[in-house]
Each structure stands twice: as C-alpha cells, then as structure tokens.
C-alpha positions as a Markdown table, in Angstrom:
| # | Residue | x | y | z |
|---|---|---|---|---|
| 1 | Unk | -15.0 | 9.1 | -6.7 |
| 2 | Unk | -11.9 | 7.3 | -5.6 |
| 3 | Unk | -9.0 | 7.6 | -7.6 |
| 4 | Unk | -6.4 | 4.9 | -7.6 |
| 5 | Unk | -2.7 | 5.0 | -9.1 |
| 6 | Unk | -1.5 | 1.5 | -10.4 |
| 7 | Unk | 1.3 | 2.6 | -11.8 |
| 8 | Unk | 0.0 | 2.1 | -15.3 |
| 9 | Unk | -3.2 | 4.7 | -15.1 |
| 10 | Unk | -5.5 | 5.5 | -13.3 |
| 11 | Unk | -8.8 | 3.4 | -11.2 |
| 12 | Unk | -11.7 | 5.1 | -11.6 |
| 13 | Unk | -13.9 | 3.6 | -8.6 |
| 14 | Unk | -17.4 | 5.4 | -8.1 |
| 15 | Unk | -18.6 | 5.9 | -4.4 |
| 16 | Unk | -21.7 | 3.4 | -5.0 |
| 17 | Unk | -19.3 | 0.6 | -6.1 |
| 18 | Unk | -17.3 | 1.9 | -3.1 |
| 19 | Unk | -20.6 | 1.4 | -0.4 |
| 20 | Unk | -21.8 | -1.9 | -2.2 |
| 21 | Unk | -18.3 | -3.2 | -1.1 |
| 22 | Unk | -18.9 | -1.8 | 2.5 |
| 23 | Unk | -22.1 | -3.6 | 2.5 |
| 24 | Unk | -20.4 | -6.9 | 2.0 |
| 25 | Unk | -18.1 | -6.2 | 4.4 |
| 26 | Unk | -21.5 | -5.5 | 6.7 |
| 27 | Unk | -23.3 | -8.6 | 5.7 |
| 28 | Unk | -20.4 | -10.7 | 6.3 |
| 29 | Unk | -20.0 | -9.4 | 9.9 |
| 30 | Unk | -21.1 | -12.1 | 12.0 |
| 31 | Unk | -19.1 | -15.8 | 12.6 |
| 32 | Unk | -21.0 | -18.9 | 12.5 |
| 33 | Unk | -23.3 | -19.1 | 15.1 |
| 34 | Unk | -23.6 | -15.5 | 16.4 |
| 35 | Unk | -26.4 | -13.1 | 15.4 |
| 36 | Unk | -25.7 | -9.9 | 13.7 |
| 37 | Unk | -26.1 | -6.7 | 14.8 |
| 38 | Unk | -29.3 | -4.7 | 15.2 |
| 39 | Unk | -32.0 | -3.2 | 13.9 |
| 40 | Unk | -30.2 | -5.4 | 11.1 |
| 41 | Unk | -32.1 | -3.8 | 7.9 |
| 42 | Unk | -31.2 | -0.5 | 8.9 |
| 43 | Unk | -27.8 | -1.1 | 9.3 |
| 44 | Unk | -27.1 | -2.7 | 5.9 |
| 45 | Unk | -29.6 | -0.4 | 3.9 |
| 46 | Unk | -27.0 | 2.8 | 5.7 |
| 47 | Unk | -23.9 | 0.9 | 4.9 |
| 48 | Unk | -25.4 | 0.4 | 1.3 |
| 49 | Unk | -27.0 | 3.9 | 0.5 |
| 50 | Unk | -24.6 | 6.0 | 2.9 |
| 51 | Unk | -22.8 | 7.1 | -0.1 |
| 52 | Unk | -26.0 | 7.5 | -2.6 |
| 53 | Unk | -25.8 | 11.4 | -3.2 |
| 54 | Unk | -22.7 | 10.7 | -5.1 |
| 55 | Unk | -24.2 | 9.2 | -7.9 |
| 56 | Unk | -25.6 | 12.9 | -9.6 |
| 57 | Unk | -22.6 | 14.2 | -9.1 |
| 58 | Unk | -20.6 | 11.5 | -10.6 |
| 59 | Unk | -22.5 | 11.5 | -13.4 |
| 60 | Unk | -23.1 | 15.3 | -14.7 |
| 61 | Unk | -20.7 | 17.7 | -12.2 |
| 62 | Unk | -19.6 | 20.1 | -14.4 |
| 63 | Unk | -16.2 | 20.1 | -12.6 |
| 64 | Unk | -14.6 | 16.9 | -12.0 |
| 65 | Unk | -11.0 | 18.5 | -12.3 |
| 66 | Unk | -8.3 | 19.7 | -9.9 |
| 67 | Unk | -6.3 | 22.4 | -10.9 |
| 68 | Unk | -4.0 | 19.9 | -12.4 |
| 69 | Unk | -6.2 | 18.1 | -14.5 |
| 70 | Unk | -6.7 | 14.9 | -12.7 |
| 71 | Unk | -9.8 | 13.7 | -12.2 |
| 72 | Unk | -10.8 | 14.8 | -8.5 |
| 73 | Unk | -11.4 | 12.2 | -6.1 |
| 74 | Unk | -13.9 | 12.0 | -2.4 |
| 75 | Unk | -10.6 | 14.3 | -0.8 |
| 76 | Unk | -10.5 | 17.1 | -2.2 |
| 77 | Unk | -14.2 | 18.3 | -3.2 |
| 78 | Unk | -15.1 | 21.8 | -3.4 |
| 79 | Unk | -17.1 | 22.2 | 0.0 |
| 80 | Unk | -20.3 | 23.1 | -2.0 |
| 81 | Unk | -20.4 | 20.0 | -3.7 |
| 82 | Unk | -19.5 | 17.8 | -0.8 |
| 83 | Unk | -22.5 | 19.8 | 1.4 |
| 84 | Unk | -24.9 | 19.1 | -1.3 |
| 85 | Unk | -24.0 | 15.5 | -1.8 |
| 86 | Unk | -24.4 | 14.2 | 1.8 |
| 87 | Unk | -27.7 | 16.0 | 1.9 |
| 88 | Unk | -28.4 | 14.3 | -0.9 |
| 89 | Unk | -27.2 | 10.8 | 1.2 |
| 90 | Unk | -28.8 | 11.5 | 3.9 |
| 91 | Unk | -32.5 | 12.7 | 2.3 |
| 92 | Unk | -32.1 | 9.4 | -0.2 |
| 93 | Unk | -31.1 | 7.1 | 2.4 |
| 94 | Unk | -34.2 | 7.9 | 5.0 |
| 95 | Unk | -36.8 | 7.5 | 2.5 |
| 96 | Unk | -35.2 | 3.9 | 1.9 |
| 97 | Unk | -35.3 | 3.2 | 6.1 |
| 98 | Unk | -35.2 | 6.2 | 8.4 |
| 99 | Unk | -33.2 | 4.7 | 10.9 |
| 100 | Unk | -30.7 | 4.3 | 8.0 |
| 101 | Unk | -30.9 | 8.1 | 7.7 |
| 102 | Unk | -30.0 | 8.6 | 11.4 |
| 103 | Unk | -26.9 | 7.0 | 11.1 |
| 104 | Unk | -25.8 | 8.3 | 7.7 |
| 105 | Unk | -26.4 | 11.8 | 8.9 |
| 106 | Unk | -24.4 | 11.0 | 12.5 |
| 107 | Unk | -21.7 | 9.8 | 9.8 |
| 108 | Unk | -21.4 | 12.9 | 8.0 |
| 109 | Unk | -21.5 | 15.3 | 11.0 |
| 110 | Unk | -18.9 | 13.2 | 12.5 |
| 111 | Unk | -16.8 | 13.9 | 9.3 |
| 112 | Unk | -17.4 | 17.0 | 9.5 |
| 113 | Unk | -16.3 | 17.5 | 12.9 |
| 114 | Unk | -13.1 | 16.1 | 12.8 |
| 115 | Unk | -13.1 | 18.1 | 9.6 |
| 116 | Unk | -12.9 | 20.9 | 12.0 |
| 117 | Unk | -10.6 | 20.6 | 14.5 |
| 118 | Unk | -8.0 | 19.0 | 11.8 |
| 119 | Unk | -8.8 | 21.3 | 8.0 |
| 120 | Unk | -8.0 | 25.5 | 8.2 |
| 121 | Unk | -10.9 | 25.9 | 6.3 |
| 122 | Unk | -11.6 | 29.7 | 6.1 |
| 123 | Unk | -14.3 | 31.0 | 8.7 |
| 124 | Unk | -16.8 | 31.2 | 6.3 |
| 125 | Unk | -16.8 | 27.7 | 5.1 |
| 126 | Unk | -16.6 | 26.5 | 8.8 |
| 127 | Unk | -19.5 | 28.8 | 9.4 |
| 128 | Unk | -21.5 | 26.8 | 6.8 |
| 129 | Unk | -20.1 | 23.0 | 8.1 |
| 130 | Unk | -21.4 | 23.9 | 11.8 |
| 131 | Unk | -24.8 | 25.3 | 10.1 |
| 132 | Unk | -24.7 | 21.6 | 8.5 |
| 133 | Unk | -23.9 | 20.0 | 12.1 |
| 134 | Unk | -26.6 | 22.2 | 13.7 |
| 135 | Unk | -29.4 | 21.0 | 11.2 |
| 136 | Unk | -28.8 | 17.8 | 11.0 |
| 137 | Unk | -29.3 | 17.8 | 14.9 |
| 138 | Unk | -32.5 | 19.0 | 14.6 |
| 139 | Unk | -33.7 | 16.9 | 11.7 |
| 140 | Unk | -32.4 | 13.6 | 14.0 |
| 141 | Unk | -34.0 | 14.6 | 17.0 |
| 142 | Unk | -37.5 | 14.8 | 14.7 |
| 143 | Unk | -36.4 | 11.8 | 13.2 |
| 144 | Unk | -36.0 | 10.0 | 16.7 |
| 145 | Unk | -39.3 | 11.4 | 17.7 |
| 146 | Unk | -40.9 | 9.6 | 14.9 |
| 147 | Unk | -39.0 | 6.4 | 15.4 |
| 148 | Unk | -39.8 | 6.1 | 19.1 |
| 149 | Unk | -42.9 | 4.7 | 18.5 |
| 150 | Unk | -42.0 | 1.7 | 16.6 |
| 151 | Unk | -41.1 | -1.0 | 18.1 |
| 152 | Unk | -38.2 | -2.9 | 15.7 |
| 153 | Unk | -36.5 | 0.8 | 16.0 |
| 154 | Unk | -37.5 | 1.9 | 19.9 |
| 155 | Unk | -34.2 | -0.3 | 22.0 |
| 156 | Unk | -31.7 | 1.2 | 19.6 |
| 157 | Unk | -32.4 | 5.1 | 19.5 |
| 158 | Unk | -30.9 | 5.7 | 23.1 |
| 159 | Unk | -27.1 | 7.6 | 22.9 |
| 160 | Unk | -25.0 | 4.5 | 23.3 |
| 161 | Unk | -27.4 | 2.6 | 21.0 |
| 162 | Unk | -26.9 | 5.1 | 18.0 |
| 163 | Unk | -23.1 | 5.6 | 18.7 |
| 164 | Unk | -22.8 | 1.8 | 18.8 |
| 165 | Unk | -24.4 | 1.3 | 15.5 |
| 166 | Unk | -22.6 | 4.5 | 14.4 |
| 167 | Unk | -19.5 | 3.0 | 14.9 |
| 168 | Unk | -20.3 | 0.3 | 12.6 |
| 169 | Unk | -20.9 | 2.0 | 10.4 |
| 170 | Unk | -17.7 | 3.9 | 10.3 |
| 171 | Unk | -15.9 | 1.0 | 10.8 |
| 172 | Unk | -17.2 | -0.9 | 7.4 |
| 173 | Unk | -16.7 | 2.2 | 5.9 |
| 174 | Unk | -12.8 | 3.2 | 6.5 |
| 175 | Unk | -12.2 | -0.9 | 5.8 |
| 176 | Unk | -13.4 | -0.5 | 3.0 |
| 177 | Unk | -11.7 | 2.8 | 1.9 |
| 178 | Unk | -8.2 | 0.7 | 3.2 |
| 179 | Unk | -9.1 | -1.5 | 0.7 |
| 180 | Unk | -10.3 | 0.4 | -2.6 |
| 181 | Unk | -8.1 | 3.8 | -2.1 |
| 182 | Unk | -5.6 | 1.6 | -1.1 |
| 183 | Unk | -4.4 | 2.5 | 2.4 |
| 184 | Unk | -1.1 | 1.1 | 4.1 |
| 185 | Unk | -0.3 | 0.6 | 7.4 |
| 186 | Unk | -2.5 | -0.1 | 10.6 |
| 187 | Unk | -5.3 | 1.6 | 12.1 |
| 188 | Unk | -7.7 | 0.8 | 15.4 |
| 189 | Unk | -11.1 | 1.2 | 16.0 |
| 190 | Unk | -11.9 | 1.8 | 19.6 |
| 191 | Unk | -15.0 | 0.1 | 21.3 |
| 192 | Unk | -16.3 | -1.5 | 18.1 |
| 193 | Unk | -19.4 | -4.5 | 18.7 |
| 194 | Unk | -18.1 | -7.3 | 17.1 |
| 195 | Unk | -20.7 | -10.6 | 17.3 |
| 196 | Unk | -19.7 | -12.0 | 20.4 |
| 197 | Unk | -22.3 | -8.9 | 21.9 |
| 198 | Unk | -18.9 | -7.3 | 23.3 |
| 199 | Unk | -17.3 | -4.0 | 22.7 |
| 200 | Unk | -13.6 | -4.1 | 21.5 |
| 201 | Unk | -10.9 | -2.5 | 20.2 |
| 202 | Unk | -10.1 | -3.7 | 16.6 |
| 203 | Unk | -7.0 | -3.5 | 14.4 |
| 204 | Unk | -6.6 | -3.3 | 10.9 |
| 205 | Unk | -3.8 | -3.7 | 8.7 |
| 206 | Unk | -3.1 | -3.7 | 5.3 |
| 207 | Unk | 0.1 | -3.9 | 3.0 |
| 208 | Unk | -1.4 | -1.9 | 0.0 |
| 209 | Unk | -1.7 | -6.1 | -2.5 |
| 210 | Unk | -5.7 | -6.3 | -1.8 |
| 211 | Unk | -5.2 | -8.3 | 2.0 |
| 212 | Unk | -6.3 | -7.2 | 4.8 |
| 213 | Unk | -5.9 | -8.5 | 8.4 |
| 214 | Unk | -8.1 | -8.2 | 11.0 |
| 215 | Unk | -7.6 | -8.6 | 15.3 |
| 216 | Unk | -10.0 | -9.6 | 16.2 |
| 217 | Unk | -11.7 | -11.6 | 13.4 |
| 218 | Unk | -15.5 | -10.7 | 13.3 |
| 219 | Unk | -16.4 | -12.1 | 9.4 |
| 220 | Unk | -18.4 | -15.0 | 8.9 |
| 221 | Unk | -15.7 | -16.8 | 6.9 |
| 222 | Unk | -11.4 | -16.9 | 7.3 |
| 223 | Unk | -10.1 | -15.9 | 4.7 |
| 224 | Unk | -12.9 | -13.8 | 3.3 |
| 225 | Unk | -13.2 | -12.6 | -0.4 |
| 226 | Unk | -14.0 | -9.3 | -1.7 |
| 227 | Unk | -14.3 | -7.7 | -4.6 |
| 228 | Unk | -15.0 | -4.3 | -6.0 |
| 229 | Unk | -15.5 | -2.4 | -9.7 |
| 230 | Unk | -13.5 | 0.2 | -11.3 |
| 231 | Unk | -12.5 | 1.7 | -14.7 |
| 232 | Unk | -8.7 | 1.6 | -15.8 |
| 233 | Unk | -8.3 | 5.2 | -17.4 |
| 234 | Unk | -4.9 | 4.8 | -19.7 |
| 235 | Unk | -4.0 | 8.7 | -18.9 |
| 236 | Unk | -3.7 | 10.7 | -15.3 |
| 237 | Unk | -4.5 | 14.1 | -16.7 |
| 238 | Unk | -7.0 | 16.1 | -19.0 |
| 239 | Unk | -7.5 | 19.4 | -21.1 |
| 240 | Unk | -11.2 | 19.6 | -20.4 |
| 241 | Unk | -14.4 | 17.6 | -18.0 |
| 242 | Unk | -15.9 | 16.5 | -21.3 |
| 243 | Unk | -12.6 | 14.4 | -22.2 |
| 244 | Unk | -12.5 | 12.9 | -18.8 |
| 245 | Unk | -15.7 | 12.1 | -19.1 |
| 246 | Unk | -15.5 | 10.4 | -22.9 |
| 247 | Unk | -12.1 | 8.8 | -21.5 |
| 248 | Unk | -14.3 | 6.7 | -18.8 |
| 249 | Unk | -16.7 | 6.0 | -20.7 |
| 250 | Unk | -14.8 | 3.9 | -23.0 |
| 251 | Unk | -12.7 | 2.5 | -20.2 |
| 252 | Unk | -12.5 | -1.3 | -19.8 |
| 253 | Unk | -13.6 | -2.4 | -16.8 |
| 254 | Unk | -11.2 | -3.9 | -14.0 |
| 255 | Unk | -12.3 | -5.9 | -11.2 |
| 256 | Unk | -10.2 | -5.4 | -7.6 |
| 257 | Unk | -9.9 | -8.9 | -5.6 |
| 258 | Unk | -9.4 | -8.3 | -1.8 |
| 259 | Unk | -8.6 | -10.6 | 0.8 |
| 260 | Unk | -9.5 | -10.1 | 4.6 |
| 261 | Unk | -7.7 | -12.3 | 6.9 |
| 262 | Unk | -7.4 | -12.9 | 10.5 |
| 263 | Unk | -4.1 | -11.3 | 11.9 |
C-alpha cells in the first residue's frame, strides 16, 4: 500500500488503485495522430496487473505494522512478503497475457537489482533476491520460447524489443508513484519510446499539489486529468493490525485529482 501524509491523517491508497492509475497514464500515451506502442494489449494488461499480487496481502497480512505502529507502506515490506507478492504478480499477470508476464517479471528483477547494489541487505536475504533474479530468468526464457511462435508477440521478444517495452513500463509506473506517494522534485528517464517511434530522454517534475510536467509531452491530451482512490484514516498510528484494519474500513473515501502538463 502507499501511505500518504496530508497533514491531517493519513491516505490509504492500495497498489491496484495505484496500477489502474498507471494504466491511464498508459492508455493516454499516444498524441493525436500517432499509434501507440506495441504489442499494445500486452502492454496495458502489465501496466494494469503489474501490481496484482498485492491485493491478498492487502486484504488479510497478518502484519501490516512497522515497529511504530503506522500502517506499512510498498517501502518497507518484510522481504518475505514482498518475494511472495511479485510472484504472485507475475504468476497472475501471465495467465491474463503472457507477454504481460515477461515484462512484469523483467520489472521486478530490475527492482531487485538496483535493490542490490543500493540496500545492505544481510547475505542471506540477498542470497534469496539473486535466487529470485535467477528463476525468473529461466521461467522468461521458457516463456519466450513459447511466445516465439506467435506471430502478434514474435517482432517484440528480441533484447532491445523487451527492454524498450520494459522501460515503459517503468516509466508509467514511477509517474505514477510521483504522483500518488507524492514525489517532489525532477527525475529523467533515459531512452524512453515516446509516439513519434523515437527514443528520448524524458523529464519529469512535480511540485508535490497533484501537477505534473512532462518534457517532452507524449499524452494524448495537454493538460491531461488524472485521478486516483484512497481512504483518509483520521489517526497515523495503532495498538494492534485488527484496529488498522477496522479503522480503514470505515474510512471515507477521498479522491486525488492530478494534472499532467507539458513543461
């Protein structure tokens, strides 16, 4: 979950509310006149679902508590939660589209990779993240296999094909984390398609009020609105999960309203 202080509570947003506002970010990634990316399914049904293991745990983890008592958000998960969930993403999202899977798997291990050269982990839990990178490079290259021989998937399984779409994906993904966490500042994506069929670098900036300003501007409409859905919890900390959990559900529901701009 993300966990957002407005200086009168706390934001509850789930990770699926999170990934449905990624997808509109996705769907909304191609000006008048130019074609979107491809395979196009694939990438909306990842930027949808890439996030999808999160639901179980959001709904029954018996520990949704840091040490402090505040509910605990995507940043600081216990590692055996956060292994199980993006198997969980990945396994759910290639039964929706296996191409999908690909990516969302790439994603993760591409997480987890900066995870290691940035996170002193103990040995034994980086032991366990390269196990994860290591399987998920076998199940892909099975994956790929099976994908080769169809033809709507074949042009876009080379490297630069998948690390093209990847990027896409990682893109829609952090804008939309800038938006719902909310993230300040400026931050640029190298080599990113945008519609025009090129590769570019993009900046992003936002200001922490719900706008955000893209160079260049890829969206299909200037300025485009977004939206996403949270709960407004009236307290930041808790005794026990089970009050957490009967604080949200009786939470009013808040609405977030974004802006994204050209720069």
């Amino acid at each position: 979950m993300i966990v957002r202080d407005d200086g009168e509570g706390l934001i509850i947003i789930r990770q699926g509310d999170h990934a449905t506002l990624t997808a509109d970010i996705a769907k909304a990634w191609h000006p008048p006149g130019k074609p979107r990316a491809r395979p196009t399914s694939s990438l909306l049904i990842a930027a949808t679902h890439h996030d999808v293991g999160w639901r179980a745990w959001e709904d029954s983890t018996p520990d949704p508590l840091d040490e402090a008592g505040r509910p605990r958000d995507f940043l600081h998960m216990r590692l055996d939660d956060h292994l199980a969930i993006w198997r969980d993403s990945i396994d759910q999202t290639a039964r929706y589209d296996l191409y999908a899977g690909v990516l969302v798997s790439m994603h993760a291990c591409a997480l987890y990779e900066l995870r290691l050269t940035t996170v002193p982990d103990p040995e034994a839990d980086r032991s366990r993240i390269r196990a994860f990178i290591e399987q998920q490079a076998v199940w892909r290259s099975q994956a790929r296999t099976l994908l080769a021989g169809r033809p709507y998937y074949a042009p876009h399984l080379s490297e630069k094909g998948l690390a093209t779409n990847l990027k896409l994906l990682q893109v829609w993904d952090f804008l939309s984390l800038m938006l719902c966490v909310p993230w300040t500042g400026s931050h640029t994506f190298e080599e990113v398609r945008l519609p025009d069929g090129g590769h570019h670098t993009l900046t992003a900036s936002a200001t922490g009020d719900g706008t955000l300003s893209l160079e260049p501007y890829p969206l299909h409409a200037e300025p485009f609105p977004l939206s996403v859905e949270g709960r407004r919890l009236a307290q930041q900390r808790f005794a026990r999960p089970a009050d957490l959990a009967q604080a949200y559900t009786t939470a009013p529901t808040v609405r977030l309203k974004f802006a994204v701009r050209a720069a």
